[in-house]
N, C-alpha and C positions, 0 to 999 in steps of 0.2 A: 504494500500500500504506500502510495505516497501523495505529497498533497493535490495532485493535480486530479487522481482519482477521489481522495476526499474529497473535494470541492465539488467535482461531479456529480458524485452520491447524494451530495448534502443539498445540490439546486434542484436533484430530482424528487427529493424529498419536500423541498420546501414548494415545489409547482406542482405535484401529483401527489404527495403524499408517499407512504411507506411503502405501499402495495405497486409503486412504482422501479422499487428497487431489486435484484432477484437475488433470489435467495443465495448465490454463490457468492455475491456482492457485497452482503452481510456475515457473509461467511467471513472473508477478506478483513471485514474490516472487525469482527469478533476477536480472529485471530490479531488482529493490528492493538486490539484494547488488551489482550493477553501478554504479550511482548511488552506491554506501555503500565501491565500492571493493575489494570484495571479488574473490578471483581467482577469474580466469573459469573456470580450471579446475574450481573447487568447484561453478561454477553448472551446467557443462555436465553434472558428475556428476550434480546435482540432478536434471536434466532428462531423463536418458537412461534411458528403461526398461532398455535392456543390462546396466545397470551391476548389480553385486549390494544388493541390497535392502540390506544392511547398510552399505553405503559408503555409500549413496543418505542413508540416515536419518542418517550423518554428516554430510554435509555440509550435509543439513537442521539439524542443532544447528549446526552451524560456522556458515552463512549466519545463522538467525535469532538469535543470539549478538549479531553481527555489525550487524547492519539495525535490534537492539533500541534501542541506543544512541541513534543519530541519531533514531528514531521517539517516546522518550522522552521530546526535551526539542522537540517540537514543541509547539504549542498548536493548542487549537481552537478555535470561536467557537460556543454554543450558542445556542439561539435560543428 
């Protein structure tokens, strides 16, 4: 994950909502909140169609909050 794909995720979330994102997509960035430390609880929420759509897009803000940080102060190498 990096930010250019977060940023993606998070426009398609904020113009269609959660049900706009696909599930490998949240996979990506579950695993991106696991590496960044974040509780697995939040991730599992992220993940789980069960859950209610409103919790789900919480944890969505809580995770990408969270993953923006570290994504930030990386760098790239353009070419």
């Amino acid at each position: 994950m990096n930010r250019t794909t977060l940023e993606g995720l998070a426009r398609r979330v904020a113009e269609s909502g959660l049900t706009a994102v696909t599930p490998s997509d949240l996979d990506l960035l579950a695993a991106a909140a696991e590496s960044a430390g974040v509780s697995p609880v939040l991730s599992s929420v992220l993940v789980d169609p069960a859950e209610p759509l409103v919790v789900r897009e919480r944890a969505f803000s809580l995770i990408s909050c969270a993953v923006s940080g570290p994504l930030r102060t990386c760098h790239a190498l353009a070419a």
